[in-house]
N, C-alpha and C positions, 0 to 999 in steps of 0.2 A: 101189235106188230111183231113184236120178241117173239110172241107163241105162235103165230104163223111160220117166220123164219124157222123155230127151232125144228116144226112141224115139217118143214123142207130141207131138216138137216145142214141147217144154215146154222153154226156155231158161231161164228166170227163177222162183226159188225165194226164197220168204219163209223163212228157218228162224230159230225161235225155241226154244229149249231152255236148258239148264244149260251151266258151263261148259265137261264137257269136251267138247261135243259141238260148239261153236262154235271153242274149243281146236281141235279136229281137223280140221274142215273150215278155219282159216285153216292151219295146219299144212300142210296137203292142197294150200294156192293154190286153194282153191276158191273164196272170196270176193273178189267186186269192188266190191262195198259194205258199208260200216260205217254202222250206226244206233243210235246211244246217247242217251241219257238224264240228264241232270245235274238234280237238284234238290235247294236250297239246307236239306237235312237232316241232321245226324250220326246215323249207327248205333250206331258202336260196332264190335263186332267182326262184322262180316257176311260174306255170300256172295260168295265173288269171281264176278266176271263172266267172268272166262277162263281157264281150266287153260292151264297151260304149254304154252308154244307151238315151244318152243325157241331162243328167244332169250335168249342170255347176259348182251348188254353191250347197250348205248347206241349202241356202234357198229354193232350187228346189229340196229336195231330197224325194226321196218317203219312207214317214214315216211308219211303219210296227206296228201291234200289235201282241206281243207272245201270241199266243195260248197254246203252249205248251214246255214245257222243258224236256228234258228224259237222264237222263246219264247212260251209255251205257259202264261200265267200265270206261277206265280213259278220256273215250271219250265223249261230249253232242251235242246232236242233236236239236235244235232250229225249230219249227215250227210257222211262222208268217203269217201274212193275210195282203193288204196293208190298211191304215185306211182309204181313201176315195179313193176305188177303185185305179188300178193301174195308170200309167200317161198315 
């Protein structure tokens, strides 16, 4: 699907899914934007938001810069970029 889009001069992709599918594409370095969600709710035992990505430690973790902050009622939205390209 990527090589079709790119082939349509389609650069830029929204992808919203489950986690392994976002798992794969940062996996991949295919992401240069991060859009997440915080609001101030407990679950309990929920969904993760990202299948393993293959990072270990702390030291291998992919550092992000906020670009933007936006609260959204009692809710904020986090907009980050990774700082040297994804892994």
């Amino acid at each position: 699907m990527l090589t079709q889009l790119r082939r349509r001069d389609v650069f830029v992709a929204f992808l919203e899914g489950g986690a392994t599918l976002a798992g794969g594409f940062l996996r991949a370095g295919l992401v240069d934007r991060l859009v997440g969600y915080y609001a101030p709710a407990l679950l309990g035992n929920g969904t993760a938001a990202l299948a393993d990505i293959g990072i270990g430690s702390i030291g291998e973790s992919l550092r992000l810069t906020t670009i933007d902050v936006t609260r959204l009622g009692d809710d904020v939205r986090i907009t980050a970029v990774p700082m040297n390209g994804t892994k």
